[in-house]
Structure formats: structure tokens, C-alpha cells
C-alpha positions as CSV (number, residue, x, y, z in Angstrom):
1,X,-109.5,-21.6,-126.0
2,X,-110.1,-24.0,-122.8
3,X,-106.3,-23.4,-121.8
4,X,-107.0,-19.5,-120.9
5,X,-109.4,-20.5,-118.6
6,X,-106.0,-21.9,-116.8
7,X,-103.1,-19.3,-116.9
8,X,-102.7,-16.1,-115.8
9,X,-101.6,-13.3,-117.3
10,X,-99.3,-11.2,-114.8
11,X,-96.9,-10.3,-117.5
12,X,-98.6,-9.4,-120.3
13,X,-98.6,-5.8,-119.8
14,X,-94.6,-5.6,-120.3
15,X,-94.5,-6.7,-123.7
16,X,-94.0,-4.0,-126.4
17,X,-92.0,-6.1,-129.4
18,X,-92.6,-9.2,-130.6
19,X,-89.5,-11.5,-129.5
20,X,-89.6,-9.9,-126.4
21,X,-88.2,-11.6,-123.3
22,X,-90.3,-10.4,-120.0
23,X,-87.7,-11.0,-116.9
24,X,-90.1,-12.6,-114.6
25,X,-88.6,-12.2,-110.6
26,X,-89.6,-14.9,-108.5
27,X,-89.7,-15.5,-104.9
28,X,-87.4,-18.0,-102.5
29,X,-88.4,-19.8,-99.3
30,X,-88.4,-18.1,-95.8
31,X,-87.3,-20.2,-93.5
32,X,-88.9,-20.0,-90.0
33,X,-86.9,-20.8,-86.9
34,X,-86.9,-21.6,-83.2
35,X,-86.6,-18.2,-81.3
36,X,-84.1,-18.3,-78.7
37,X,-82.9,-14.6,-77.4
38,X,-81.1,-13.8,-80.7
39,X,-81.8,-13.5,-84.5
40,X,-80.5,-14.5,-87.6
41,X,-81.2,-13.2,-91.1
42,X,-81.5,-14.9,-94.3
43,X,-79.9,-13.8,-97.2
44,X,-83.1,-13.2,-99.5
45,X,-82.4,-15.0,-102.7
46,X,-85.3,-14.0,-106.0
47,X,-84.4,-15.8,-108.8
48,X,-85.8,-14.8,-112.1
49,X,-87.2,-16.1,-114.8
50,X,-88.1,-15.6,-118.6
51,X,-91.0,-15.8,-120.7
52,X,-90.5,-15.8,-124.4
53,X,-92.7,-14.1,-126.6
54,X,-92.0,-16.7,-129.4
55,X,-94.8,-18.1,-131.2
56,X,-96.2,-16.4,-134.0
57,X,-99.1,-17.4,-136.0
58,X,-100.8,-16.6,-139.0
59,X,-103.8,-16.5,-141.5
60,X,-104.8,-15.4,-144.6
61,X,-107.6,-16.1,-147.7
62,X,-109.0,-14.1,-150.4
63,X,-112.4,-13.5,-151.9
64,X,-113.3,-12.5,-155.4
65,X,-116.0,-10.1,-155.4
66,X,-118.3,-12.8,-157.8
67,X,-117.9,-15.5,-154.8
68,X,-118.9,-13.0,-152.1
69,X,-121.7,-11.1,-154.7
70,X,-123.4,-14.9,-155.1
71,X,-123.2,-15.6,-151.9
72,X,-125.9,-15.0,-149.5
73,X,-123.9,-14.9,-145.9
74,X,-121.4,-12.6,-144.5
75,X,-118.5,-15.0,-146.1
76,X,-115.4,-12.3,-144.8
77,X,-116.9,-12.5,-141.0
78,X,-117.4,-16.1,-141.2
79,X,-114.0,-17.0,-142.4
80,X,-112.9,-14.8,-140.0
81,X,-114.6,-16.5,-136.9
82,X,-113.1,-19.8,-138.4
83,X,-109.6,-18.2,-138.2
84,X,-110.2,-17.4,-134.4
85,X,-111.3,-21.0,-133.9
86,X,-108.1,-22.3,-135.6
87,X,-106.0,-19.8,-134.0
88,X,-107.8,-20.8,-130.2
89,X,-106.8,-24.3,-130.8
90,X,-103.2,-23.7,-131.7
91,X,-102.7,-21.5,-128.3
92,X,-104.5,-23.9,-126.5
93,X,-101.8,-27.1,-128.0
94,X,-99.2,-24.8,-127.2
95,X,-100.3,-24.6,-123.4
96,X,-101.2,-28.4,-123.0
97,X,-97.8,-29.5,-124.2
98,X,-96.7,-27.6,-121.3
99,X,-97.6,-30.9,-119.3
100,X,-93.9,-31.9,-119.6
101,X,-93.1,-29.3,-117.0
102,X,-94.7,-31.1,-114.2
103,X,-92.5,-32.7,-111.7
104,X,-92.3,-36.4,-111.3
105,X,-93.9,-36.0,-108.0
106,X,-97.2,-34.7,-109.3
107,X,-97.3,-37.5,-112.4
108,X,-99.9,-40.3,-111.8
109,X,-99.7,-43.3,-114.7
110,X,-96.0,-43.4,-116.1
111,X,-94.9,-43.8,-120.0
112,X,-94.7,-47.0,-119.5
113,X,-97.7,-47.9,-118.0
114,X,-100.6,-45.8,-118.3
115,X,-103.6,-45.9,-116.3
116,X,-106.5,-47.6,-118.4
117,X,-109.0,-45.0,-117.3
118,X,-113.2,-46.4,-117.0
119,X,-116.2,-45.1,-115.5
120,X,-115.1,-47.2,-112.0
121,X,-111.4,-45.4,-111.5
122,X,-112.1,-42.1,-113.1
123,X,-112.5,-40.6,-109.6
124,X,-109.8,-42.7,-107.6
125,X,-107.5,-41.2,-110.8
126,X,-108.7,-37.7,-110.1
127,X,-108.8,-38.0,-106.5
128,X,-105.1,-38.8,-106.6
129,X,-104.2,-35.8,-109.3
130,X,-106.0,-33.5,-106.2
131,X,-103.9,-35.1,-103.8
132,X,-100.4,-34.9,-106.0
133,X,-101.6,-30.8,-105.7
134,X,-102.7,-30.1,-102.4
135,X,-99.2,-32.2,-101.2
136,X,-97.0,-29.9,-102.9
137,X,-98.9,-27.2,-101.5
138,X,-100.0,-25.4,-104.7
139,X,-103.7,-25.4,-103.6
140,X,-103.5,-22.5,-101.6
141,X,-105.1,-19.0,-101.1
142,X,-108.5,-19.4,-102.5
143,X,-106.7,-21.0,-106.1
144,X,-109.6,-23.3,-107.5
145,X,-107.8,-26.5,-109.6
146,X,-108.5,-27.3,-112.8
147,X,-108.6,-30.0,-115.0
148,X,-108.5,-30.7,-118.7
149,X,-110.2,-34.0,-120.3
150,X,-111.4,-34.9,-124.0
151,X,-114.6,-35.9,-124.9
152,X,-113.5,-39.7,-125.1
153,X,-113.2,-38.9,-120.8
154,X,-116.0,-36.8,-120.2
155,X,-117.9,-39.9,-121.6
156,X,-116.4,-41.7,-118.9
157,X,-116.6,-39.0,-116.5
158,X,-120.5,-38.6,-116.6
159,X,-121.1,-42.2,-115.3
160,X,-119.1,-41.4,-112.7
161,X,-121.7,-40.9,-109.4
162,X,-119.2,-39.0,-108.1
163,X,-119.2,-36.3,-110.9
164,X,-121.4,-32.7,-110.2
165,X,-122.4,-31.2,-113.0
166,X,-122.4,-27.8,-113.6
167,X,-126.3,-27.6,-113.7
168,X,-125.8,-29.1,-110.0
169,X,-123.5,-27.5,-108.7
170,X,-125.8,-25.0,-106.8
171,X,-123.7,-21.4,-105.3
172,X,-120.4,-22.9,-105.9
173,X,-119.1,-20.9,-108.2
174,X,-116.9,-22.7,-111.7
175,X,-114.6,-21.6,-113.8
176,X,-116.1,-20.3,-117.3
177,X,-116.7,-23.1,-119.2
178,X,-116.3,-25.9,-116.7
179,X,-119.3,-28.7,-117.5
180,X,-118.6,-29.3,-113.7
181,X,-116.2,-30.7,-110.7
182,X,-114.8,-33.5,-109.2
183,X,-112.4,-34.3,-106.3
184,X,-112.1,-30.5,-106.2
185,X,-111.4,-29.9,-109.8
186,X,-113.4,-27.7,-112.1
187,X,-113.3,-29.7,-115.2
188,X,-113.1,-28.6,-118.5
189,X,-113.3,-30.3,-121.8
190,X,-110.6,-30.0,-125.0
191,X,-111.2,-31.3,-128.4
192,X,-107.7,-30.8,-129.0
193,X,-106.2,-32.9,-126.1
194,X,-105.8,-35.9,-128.4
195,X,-103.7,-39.1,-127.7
196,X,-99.8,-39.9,-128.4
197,X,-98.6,-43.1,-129.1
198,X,-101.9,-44.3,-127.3
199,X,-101.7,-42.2,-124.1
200,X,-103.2,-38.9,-123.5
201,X,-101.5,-36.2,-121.1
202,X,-104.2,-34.9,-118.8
203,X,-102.7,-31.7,-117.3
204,X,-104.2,-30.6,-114.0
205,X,-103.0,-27.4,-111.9
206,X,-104.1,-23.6,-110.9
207,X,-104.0,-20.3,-113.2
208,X,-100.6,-19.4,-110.8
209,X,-98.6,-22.4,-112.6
210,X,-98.2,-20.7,-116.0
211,X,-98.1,-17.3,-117.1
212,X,-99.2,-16.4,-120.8
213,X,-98.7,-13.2,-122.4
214,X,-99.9,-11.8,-126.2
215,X,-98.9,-9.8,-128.4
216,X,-101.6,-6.7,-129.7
217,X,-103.2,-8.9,-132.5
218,X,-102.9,-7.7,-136.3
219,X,-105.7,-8.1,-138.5
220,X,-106.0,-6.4,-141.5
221,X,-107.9,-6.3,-145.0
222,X,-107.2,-4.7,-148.5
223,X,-107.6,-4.8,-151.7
224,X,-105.3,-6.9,-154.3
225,X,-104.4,-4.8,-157.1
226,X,-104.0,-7.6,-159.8
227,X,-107.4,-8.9,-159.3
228,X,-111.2,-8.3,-158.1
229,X,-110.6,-9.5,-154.6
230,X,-110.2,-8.7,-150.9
231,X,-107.7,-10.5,-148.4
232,X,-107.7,-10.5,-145.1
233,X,-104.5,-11.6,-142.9
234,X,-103.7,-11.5,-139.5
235,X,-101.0,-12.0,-137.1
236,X,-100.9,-13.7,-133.7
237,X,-97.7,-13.3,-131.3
238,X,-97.9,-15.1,-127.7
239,X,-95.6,-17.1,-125.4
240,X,-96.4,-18.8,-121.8
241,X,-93.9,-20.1,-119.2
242,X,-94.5,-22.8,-116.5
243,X,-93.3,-20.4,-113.7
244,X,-94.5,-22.7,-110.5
245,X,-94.0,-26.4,-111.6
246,X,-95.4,-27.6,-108.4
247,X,-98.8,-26.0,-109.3
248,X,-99.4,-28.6,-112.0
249,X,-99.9,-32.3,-112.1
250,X,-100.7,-35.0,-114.7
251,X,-102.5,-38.2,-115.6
252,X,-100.6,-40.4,-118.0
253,X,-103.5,-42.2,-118.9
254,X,-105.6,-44.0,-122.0
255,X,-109.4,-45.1,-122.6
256,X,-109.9,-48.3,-124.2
């Protein structure tokens, strides 16, 4: 999915169960002072926080040995690879509805009034969702934004002089699967990033704002005994949290 491009994965190593809880430990300010011939100490303060291991997702189809004997492609690998795809886009609505845990600082466009996005203030738009970032300092030690559009954008987006595509982008490195940057963000495109109640969320931050962690994925085949036919299921067990809310920002916006 687009979304893993965009989280990191920290914790993932400390699951073991599904319905696990992984205590995440955070870290407090430091607070820098004036020297004056003595020192004070701050009591340190590391909050923590937790990450739920509670989605779970699943598939599973049969086929009769006549379908798959009459047919002339692999049909169990194909169906397969079309349970990944459906599986990739429900992680990847999972992590976009995240966009509720950005702080009003870092929203551009409000319920109320979205920003009517065109090919003349996509990159004022963008240029201000960089901004929100960099001002609440989560562009910091070599993190490289990101972005997340639809197709209904990108065809906005491509007009937009300001816009380097991918194939232009010369040695600057982009994030695996960007189609390019703008106003410092890699860009990446979601067919699942669809509109509600005419506005579309587009969710902007580092890979240090949320932290996503999955389960070992199950996938298993066998035979049914009351018929000529194979099933294959499998199981899917993830969870995210938004542990750095100042790392992610938001365009409350719509395309006419």
C-alpha cells in the first residue's frame, strides 16, 4: 500500500499475540537555560504510549477442481494476488483516517470551508502544508515529507509548473513510489483516498509521525472434505498509532 511508504515500524518486533498492546516510551522536552555559576536539574518526564494490535482482516474463496481443470491460468495465485491488493487498500484506509490526529495548527482548509483546489493554487496549498511542518519542527534530521493525493489531484498537480517529476528529478533521491516532489514533498498517489461529504483529507507528514506494526500473516490452503475443492484463507492482524502529532499536517480540500 501507498501508506507504508509513510510509517515506520519501530515496534513491530515486540508483538507476539494478536491483541497485543506494545507500551511505546516516549521522550519530553529538555529545557535549555542561561548558565549562571550554578545548575539546576530537570526532572526527566517519558511518557508512554500504546499501540493496539487491533485490526484483523480476512479472506477466503474456494475452487472446484472442474473450474480450475478448464481453466487455462494459475486461478489459486491470481486470486491470491487480488487478496493482497484488497488487503493493501484496507491497511492503507486504516492509515489515512489517521488524518484526524493532526493538530489544528497543521490543518490548512477547515470543515467548513474547504479549499477549492486547481492547477493555479495547488502549489500555494502545498507550499503551506510544508510550512504548517517545518514550523512545528517535525522536518528535522534528514526526514523527507510526504504527501498523499488521488488521481483527481495528480491531474491537477501535473499542470502545475512547479511540479518535478520523478523522471526529472535527477540525484535527488524519492521515496518508492513517489511520481515526484513539490514544495519539498515526495508525492504519492492513492486510489483509495476518496472524498467525504465533498472534501478529501490530504494527510501530509514524515515516517516518524506513526508507527505501524503486523502481525506474522496466516495464509493457508486445504482441501474440503464434502466436496472436490480447495480453499484458501488467510489472516491479517495490524495496528498503527500517531505517536508524534506534530509530524503530520492536512489539506481540507475538494476539486471541482
Amino acid at each position: 500500500g501507498v501508506m507504508m511508504q509513510c510509517v515506520n515500524r519501530d515496534y513491530e518486533g515486540d508483538i507476539k499475540n494478536s491483541g497485543d498492546t506494545v507500551h511505546i516510551r516516549t521522550f519530553g522536552n529538555v529545557t535549555v537555560k542561561t548558565y549562571a555559576g550554578s545548575v539546576t536539574y530537570d526532572d526527566l518526564t517519558s511518557p508512554t504510549q500504546q499501540l493496539l494490535i487491533d485490526q484483523k482482516k480476512y479472506f477466503a474463496f474456494k475452487v472446484d477442481d472442474v473450474t480450475k481443470a478448464q481453466s487455462n491460468i494459475n486461478i489459486m495465485s491470481g486470486y491470491l494476488e487480488r487478496a493482497k491488493v484488497a488487503i493493501d487498500l484496507a491497511k492503507d484506509s486504516f492509515l489515512l483516517a489517521k488524518h484526524v490526529d493532526v493538530p489544528a495548527n497543521n490543518v490548512i482548509g477547515t470543515e467548513s470551508s474547504p479549499v477549492v483546489l486547481t492547477k493555479d493554487n495547488i502549489y500555494t496549498c502545498f507550499v503551506n502544508v510544508s510550512k504548517a511542518l517545518k514550523k512545528s519542527n517535525a522536518v528535522m534530521k534528514g526526514q523527507k515529507p510526504w504527501i498523499i493525493i488521488n488521481p483527481d489531484i495528480e491531474a491537477l498537480l501535473i499542470q502545475a509548473p512547479e511540479f518535478i517529476h520523478a523522471t526529472k528529478s535527477g540525484d535527488e533521491t524519492l521515496r518508492e513510489g513517489s511520481i515526484g516532489r513539490i514544495a519539498g514533498l515526495d508525492v504519492l498517489v492513492c486510489t483509495n483516498l476518496e472524498a467525504t461529504d465533498g472534501k478529501i483529507y490530504v494527510m501530509a507528514g514524515t515516517n516518524n509521525a506513526i508507527t505501524f506494526a503486523s502481525q506474522v500473516v496466516e495464509v493457508e490452503s486445504l482441501r474440503l472434505q464434502d466436496s472436490f475443492e480447495t480453499a484458501v484463507r488467510g489472516l491479517y492482524v495490524y495496528g498503527a498509532k500517531t505517536v508524534i502529532p506534530n509530524a503530520l499536517a492536512k489539506l481540507i480540500c475538494s476539486v471541482s
